[in-house]
C-alpha positions as a printed NumPy array, in Angstrom:
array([[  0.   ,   0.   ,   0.   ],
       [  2.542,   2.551,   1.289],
       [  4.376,   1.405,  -2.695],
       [  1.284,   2.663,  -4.32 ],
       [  1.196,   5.677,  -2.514],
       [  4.748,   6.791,  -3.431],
       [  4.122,   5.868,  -6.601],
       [  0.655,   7.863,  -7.158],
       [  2.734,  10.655,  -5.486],
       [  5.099,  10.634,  -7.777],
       [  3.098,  11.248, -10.911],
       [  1.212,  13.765,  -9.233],
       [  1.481,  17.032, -11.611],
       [  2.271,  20.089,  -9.834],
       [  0.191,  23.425, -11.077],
       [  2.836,  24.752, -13.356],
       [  2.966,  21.251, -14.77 ],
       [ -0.947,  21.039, -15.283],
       [ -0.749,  24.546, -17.349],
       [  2.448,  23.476, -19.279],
       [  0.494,  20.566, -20.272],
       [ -2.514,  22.2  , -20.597],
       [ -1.648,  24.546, -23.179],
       [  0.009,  21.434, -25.102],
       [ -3.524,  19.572, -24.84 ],
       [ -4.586,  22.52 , -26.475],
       [ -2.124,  23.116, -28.991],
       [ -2.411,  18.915, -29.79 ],
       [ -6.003,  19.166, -30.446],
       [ -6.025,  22.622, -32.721],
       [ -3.231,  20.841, -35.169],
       [ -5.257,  17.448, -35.895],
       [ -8.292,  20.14 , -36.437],
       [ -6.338,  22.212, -38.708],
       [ -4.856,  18.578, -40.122],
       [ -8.304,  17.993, -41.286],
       [ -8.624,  18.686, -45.796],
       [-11.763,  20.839, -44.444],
       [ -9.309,  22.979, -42.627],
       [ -7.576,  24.477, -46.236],
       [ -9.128,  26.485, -48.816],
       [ -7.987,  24.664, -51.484],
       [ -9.343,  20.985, -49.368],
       [ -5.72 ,  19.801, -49.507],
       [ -4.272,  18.398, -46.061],
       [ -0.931,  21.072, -44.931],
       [  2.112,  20.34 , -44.379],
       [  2.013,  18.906, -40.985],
       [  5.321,  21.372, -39.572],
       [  2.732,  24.249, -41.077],
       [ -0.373,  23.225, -39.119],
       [  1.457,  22.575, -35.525],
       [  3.387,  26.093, -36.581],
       [ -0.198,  27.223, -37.206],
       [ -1.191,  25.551, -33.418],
       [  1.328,  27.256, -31.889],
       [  1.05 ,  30.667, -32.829],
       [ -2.413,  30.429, -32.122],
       [ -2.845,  29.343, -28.85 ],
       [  0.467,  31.153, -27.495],
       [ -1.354,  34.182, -28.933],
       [  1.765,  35.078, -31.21 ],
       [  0.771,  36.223, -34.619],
       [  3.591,  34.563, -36.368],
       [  2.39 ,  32.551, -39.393],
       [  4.403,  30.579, -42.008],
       [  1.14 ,  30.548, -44.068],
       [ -1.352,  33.301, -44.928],
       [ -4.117,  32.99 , -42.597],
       [ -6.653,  35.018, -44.392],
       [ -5.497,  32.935, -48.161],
       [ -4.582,  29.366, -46.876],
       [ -7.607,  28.637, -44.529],
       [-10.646,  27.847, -44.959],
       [-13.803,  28.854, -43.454],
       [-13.38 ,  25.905, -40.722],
       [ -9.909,  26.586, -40.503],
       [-10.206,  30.202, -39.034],
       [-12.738,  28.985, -37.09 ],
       [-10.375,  26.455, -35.892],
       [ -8.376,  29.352, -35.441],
       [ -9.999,  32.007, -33.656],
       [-11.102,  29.548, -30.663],
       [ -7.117,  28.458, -30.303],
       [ -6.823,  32.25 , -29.769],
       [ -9.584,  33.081, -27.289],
       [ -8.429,  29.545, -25.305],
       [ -4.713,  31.049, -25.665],
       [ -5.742,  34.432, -24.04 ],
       [ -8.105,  33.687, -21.782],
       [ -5.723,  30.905, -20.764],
       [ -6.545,  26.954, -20.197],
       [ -6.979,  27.326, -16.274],
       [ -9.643,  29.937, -16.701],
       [-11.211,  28.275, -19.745],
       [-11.533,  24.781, -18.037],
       [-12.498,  26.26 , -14.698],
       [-15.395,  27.825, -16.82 ],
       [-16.545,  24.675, -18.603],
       [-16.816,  23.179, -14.977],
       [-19.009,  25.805, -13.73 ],
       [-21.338,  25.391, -16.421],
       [-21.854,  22.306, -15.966],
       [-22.678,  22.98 , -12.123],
       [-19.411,  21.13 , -11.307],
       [-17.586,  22.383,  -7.611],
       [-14.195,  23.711,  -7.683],
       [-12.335,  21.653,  -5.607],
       [ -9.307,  22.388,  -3.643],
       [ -6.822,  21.3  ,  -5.742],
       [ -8.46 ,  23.488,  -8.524],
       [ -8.548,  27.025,  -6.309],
       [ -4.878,  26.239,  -5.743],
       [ -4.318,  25.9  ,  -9.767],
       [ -6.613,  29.341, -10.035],
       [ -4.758,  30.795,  -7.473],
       [ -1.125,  30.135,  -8.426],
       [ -1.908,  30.536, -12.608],
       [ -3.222,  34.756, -11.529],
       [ -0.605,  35.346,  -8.576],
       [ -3.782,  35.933,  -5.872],
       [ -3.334,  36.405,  -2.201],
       [ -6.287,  34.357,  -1.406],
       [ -8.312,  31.419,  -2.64 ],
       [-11.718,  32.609,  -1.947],
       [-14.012,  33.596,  -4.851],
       [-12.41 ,  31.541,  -7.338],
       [-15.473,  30.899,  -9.513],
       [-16.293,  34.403,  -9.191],
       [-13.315,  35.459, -10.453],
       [-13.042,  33.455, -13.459],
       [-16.565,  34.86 , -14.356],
       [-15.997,  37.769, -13.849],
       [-12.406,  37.377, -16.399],
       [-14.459,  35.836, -18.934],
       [-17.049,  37.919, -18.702],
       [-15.028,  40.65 , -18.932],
       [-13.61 ,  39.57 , -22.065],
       [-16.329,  39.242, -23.807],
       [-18.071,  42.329, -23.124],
       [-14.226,  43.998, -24.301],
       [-14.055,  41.941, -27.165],
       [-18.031,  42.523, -28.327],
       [-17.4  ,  46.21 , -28.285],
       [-14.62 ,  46.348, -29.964],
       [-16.565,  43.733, -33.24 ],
       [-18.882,  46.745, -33.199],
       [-16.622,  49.194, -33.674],
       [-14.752,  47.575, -36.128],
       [-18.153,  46.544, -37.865],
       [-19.051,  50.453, -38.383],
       [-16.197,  50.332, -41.066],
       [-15.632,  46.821, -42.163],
       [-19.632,  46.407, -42.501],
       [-19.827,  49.109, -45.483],
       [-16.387,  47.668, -46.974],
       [-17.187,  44.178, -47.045],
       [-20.815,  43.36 , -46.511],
       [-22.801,  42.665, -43.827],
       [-21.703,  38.763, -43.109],
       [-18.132,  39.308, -44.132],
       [-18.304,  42.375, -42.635],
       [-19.514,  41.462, -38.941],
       [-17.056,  38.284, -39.273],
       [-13.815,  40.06 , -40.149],
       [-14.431,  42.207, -37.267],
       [-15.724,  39.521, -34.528],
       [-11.933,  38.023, -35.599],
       [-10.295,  40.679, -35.386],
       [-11.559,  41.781, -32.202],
       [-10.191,  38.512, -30.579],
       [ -7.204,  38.45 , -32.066],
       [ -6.472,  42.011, -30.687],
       [ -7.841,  41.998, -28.084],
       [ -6.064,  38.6  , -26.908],
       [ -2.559,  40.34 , -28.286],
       [ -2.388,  37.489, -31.051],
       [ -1.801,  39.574, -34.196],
       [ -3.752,  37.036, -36.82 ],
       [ -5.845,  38.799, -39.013],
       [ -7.782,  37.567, -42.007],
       [ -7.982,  41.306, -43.865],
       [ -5.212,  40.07 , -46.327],
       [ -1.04 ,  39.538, -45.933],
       [ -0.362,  43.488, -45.32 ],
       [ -2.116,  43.284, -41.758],
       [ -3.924,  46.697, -41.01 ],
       [ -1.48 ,  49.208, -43.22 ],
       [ -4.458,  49.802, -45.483],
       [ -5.856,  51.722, -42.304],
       [ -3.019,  53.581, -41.187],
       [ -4.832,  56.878, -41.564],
       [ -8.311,  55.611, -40.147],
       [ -8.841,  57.144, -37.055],
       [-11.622,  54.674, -35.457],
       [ -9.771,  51.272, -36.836],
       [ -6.328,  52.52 , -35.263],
       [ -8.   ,  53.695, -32.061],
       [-10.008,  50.811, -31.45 ],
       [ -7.383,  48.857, -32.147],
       [ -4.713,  50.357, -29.695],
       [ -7.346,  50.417, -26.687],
       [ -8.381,  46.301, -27.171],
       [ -4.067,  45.66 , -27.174],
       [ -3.61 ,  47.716, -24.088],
       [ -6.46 ,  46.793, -22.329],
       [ -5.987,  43.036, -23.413],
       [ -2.016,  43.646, -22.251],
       [ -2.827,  45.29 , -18.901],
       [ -3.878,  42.472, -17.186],
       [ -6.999,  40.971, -15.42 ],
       [ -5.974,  42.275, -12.074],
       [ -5.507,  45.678, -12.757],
       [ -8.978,  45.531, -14.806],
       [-10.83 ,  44.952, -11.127],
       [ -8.582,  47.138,  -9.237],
       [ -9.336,  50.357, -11.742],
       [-12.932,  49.083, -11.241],
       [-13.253,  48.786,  -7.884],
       [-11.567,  52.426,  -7.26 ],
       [-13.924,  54.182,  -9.907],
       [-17.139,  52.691,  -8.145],
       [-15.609,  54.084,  -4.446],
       [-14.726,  57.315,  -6.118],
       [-18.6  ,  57.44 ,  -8.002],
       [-19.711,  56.486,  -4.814],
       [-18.106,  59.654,  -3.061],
       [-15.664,  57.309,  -0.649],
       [-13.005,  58.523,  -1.996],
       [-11.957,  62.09 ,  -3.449],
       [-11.189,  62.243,  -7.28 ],
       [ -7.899,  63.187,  -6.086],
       [ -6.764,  60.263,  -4.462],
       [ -7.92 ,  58.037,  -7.356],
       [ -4.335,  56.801,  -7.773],
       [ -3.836,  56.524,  -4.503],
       [ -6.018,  54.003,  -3.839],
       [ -4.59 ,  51.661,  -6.115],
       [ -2.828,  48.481,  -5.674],
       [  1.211,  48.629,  -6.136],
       [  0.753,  46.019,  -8.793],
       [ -1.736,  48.493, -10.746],
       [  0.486,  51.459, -10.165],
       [  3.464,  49.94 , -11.357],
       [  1.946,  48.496, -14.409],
       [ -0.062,  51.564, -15.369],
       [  2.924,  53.759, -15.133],
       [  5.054,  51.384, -16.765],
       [  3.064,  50.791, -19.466],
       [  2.51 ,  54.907, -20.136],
       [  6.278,  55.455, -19.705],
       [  6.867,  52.735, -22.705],
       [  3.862,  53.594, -24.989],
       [  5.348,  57.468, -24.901],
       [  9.   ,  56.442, -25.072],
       [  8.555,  54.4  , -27.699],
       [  5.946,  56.709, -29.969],
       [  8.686,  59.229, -29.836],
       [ 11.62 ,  57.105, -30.712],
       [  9.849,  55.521, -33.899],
       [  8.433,  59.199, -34.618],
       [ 12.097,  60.366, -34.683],
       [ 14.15 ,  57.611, -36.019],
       [ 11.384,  57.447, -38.889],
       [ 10.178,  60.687, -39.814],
       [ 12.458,  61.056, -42.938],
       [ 12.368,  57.336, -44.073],
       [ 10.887,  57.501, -47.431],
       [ 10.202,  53.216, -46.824],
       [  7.761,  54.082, -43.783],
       [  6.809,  57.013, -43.212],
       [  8.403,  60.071, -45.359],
       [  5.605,  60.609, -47.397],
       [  2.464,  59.971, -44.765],
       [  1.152,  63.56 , -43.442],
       [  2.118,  64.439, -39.845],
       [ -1.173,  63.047, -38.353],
       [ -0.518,  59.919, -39.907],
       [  3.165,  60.187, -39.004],
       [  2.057,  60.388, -35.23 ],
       [ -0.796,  57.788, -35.887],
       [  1.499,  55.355, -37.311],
       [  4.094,  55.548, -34.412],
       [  1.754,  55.595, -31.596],
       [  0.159,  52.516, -33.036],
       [  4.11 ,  50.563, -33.633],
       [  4.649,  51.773, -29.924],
       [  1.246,  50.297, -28.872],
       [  1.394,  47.318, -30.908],
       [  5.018,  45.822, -29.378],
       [  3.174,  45.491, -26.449],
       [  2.991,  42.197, -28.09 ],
       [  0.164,  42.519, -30.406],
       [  1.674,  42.187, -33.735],
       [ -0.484,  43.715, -36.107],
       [  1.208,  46.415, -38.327],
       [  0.413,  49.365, -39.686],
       [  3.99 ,  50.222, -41.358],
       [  6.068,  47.271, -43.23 ],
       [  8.387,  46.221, -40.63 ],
       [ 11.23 ,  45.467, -43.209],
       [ 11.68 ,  48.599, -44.213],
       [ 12.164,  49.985, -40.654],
       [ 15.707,  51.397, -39.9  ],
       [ 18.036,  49.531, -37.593],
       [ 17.582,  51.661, -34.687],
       [ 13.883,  51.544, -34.845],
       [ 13.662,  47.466, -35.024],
       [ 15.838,  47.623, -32.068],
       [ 13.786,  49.953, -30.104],
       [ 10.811,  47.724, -31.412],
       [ 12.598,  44.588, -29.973],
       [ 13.283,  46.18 , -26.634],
       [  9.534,  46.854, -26.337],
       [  8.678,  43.656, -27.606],
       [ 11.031,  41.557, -25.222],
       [  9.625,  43.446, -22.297],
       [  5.884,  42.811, -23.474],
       [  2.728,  43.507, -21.359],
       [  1.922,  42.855, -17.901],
       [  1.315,  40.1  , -16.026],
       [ -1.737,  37.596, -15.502],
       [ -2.866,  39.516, -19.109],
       [ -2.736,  38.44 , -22.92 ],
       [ -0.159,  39.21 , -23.429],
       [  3.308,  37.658, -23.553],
       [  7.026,  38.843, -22.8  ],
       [  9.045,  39.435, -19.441],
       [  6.104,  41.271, -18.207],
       [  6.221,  45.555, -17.908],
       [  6.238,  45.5  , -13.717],
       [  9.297,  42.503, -13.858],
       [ 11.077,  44.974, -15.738],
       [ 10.018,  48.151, -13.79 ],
       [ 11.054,  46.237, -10.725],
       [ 14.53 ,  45.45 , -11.688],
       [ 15.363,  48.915, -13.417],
       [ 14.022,  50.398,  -9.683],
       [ 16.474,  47.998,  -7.755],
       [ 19.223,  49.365,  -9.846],
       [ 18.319,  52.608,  -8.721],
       [ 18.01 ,  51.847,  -5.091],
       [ 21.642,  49.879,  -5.329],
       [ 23.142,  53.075,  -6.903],
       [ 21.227,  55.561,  -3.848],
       [ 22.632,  53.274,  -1.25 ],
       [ 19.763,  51.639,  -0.326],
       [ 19.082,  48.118,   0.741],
       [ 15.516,  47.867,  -0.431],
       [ 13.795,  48.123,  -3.488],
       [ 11.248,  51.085,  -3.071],
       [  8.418,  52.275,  -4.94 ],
       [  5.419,  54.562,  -4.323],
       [  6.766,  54.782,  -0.596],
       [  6.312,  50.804,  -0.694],
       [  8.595,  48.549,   0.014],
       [  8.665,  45.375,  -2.927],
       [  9.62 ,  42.338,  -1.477],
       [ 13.129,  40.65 ,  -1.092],
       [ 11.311,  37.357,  -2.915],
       [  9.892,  38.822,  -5.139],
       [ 12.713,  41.127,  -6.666],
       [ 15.001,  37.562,  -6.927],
       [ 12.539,  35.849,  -8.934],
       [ 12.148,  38.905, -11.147],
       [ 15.924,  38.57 , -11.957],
       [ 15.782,  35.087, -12.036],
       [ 12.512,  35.666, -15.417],
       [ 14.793,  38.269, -16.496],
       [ 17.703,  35.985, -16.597],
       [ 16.212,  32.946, -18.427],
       [ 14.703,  34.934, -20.497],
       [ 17.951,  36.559, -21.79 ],
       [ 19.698,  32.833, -21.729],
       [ 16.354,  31.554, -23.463],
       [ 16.634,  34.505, -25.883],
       [ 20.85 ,  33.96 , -26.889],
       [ 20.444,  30.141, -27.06 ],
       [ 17.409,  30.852, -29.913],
       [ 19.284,  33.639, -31.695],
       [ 22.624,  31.394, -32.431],
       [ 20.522,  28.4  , -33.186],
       [ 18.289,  30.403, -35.436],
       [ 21.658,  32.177, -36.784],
       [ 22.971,  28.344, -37.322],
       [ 19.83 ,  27.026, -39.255],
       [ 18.987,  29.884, -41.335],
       [ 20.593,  31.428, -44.113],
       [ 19.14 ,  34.832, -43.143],
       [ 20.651,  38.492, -42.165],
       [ 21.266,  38.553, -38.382],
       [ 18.783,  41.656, -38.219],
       [ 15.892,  39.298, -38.768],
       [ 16.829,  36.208, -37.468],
       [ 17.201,  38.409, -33.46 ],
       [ 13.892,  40.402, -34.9  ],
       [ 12.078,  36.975, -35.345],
       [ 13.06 ,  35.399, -31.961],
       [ 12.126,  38.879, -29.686],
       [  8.801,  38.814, -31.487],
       [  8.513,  34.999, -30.68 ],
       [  9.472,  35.14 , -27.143],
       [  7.364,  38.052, -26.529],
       [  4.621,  36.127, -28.597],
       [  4.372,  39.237, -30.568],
       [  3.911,  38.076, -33.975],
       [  5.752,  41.121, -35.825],
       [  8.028,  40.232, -38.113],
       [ 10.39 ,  41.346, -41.032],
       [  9.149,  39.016, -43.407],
       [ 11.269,  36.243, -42.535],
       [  8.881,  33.588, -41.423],
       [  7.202,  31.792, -44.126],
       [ 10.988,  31.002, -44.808],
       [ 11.914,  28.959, -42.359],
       [ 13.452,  26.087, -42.385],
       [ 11.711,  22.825, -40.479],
       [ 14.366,  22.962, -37.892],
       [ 13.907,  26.812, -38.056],
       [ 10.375,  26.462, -37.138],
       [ 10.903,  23.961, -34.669],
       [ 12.953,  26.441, -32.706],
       [ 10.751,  29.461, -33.185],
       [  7.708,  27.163, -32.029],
       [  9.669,  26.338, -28.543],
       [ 10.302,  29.993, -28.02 ],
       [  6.593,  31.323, -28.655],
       [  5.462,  28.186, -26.236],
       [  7.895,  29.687, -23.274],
       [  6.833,  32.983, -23.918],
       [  2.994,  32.334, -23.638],
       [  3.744,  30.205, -20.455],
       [  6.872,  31.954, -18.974],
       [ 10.395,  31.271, -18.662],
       [ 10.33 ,  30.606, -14.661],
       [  7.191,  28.095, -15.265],
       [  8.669,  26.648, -17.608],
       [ 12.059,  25.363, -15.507],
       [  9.473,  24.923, -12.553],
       [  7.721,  22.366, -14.603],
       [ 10.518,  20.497, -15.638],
       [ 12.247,  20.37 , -12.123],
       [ 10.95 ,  19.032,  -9.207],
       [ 12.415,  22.318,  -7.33 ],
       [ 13.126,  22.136,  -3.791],
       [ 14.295,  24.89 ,  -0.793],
       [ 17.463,  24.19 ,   0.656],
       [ 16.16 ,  25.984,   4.223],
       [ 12.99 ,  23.236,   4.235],
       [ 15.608,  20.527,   4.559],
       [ 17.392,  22.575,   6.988],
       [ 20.6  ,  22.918,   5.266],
       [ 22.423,  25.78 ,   5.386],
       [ 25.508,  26.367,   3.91 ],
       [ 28.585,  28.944,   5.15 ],
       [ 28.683,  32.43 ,   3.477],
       [ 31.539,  33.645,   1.596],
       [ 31.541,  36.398,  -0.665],
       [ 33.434,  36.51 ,  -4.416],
       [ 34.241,  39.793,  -6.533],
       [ 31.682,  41.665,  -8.9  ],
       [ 32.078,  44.094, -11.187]])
């Protein structure tokens, strides 16, 4: 008996294990879908490297395609599609905890731990609420912004076509995964529409923010509409998490509209001839969109060197966390830059909005940060080693994967099989994270639980 219990024990998944695998249940079941002859346009099976390329990209919410996803698929097959994406954003915890409650099933234990681990919550009470209140959520963002897209695409395209090019797009913004089925230029044809780019930006940020700061912004606007608290201390009353994210994302947005607006003005490939309003337009929306959306409004090609780096910086960084979107996450970053600062002032702690971040917390920011550096290297030189492609694209390719961006110079529908391989295992530890991802694969244990402690020496840095 006591045999059978070790054993059971040791096949017992841990949580990051059940979302790793999750997300590869997913992935597994969207490429014998898209296998299917129904799945093409042309009724022809793919390539099977295409369809799990295909897979991937759609449930990590990347945007990267080695096939045109508006030409190559069928009806079906962007069906197919479109649900990989809204499973990929909304994430497999919060999708399955869904299907449960529907069908009047409890959430057990086991399942408020998954819930509560997967968002980073304090507490495990509310669980179902919360993931009701994500979906819900979602939806209600994502309907909007069909019927805003709708009030253009409806007159360009029809009615039915109209409505279903911009329920699609909608998701695919809105869950930062950058597939669009409007044709293989992405959204340049509406670089000077004023509702298309708007609605556009505010589904990537708000998709990017994350769910947490959603309620917190809520729950602050109802106590200020409520007259608990004065407009002025709106900020205030926010979380740390919020604050750091909000302010983080602003600071990037701005810093990166200006760059591209700079480095690009008098590039007669982007932007040289566009007026001024669709000058600014054009960079707000590359700024916006490397929060890692990866629709384009300006051929990414034919962007100077210094603006495909800036775009890679933002892209690597991504969005924030327990969101749609992908990268090292905007506060991880934000966190690490501030305990710089406090090391240069002298200080011991890392300090923010006269808080006080956790010593934890900051070490397993620099541990994300690291392994997603190492991740980043190892894919660039074996990229560099199976591609015969300029070095430009090849780092360009793998930012936008591990962000799970989906921009790209071109470069991906030529790819080699072992190329694609590699760019597929990068856009999979993006979606999930670097730090689940080792957590998965080790059976990690503390040191100070088996009461070892080691003697402290010091070495030289620097």
């Amino acid at each position: 008996m006591l045999e059978k219990i070790k054993n059971y024990k040791m096949y017992k998944f841990s949580t990051t294990q059940l979302v790793s695998l999750g997300f590869l249940g997913v992935i597994l079941i969207g490429t014998i879908l898209l296998s299917l002859p129904i799945s093409a346009a042309d009724g022809q099976k793919t390539a099977f490297i295409d369809v799990l390329f295909t897979a991937f990209t759609s449930v990590c919410v990347t945007g990267l395609t080695v096939v045109s996803t508006a030409d190559h698929w069928s009806l079906f097959g962007k069906i197919i599609i479109l649900i990989l994406v809204q499973l990929g954003g909304l994430g497999v915890v919060a999708c399955v905890t869904m299907f449960l409650l529907v069908a009047n099933q409890k959430i057990t234990l086991n399942r408020r731990i998954i819930i509560q681990e997967s968002y980073g919550l304090d507490t495990m009470d509310g669980m179902g609420k919360l993931i009701r209140r994500i979906v819900k959520g979602t939806l209600t963002v994502e309907g909007i912004g069909a019927v805003l897209y709708s009030i253009h695409f409806i007159p360009q395209f029809g009615l039915i076509p109209g409505i279903w090019r911009a329920v699609f797009s909608s998701v695919s913004v809105f869950c930062n995964a950058g597939m669009d089925i409007l044709g293989n230029t992405s959204f340049t044809e509406y670089r000077g529409n004023i509702l298309i780019n708007i609605t556009t930006m505010a589904l990537i940020i708000i998709g990017g923010i994350g769910f947490p700061v959603w309620w917190d912004v809520i729950r602050v606007t109802i106590e200020t509409w409520q007259k608990n608290i004065k407009e002025r201390q709106f900020f205030d009353k926010l979380t740390l998490h919020s604050k750091l994210a909000i302010v983080t994302t602003g600071i990037l947005i701005l810093g990166g509209f200006v760059s591209i607006f700079l480095l690009e003005y008098n590039n007669p490939l982007t932007m040289k001839e566009l007026s001024l309003g669709e000058k600014i337009m054009s960079s707000l929306f590359q700024s916006v969109t490397t929060r890692t959306a990866g629709i384009m409004t300006l051929p990414q090609e034919n962007f100077t060197n210094a603006s495909a780096v800036v775009s890679m910086v933002l892209m690597f960084i991504g969005g924030a966390p327990a969101s749609t979107a992908g990268g090292m996450k905007v506060t991880t970053i934000a966190m690490i830059i501030l305990t710089t600062i406090s090391f240069a002032k002298g200080r011991s702690d890392t300090e923010v909005f006269k808080r006080k971040i956790a010593p934890d917390i900051v070490r397993m920011g620099l541990v994300v940060v690291t392994l997603g550096v190492m991740i980043f290297l190892t894919a660039v030189i074996l990229l560099s080693a199976t591609e015969d492609a300029p070095l430009m694209d090849v780092v360009f390719e793998i930012s936008s994967a591990l962000g799970t961006t989906g921009l790209s110079r071109g470069f991906t529908p030529y790819l080699s099989e072992a190329g694609k391989v590699i760019v597929m295992i990068v856009m999979y530890i993006g979606r999930i994270g670097p730090i689940t991802l080792v957590v998965a694969l080790t059976n990690r244990k503390n040191s100070r639980d088996m009461g070892i402690h080691y003697p402290e020496k010091r070495i030289m840095i620097g």
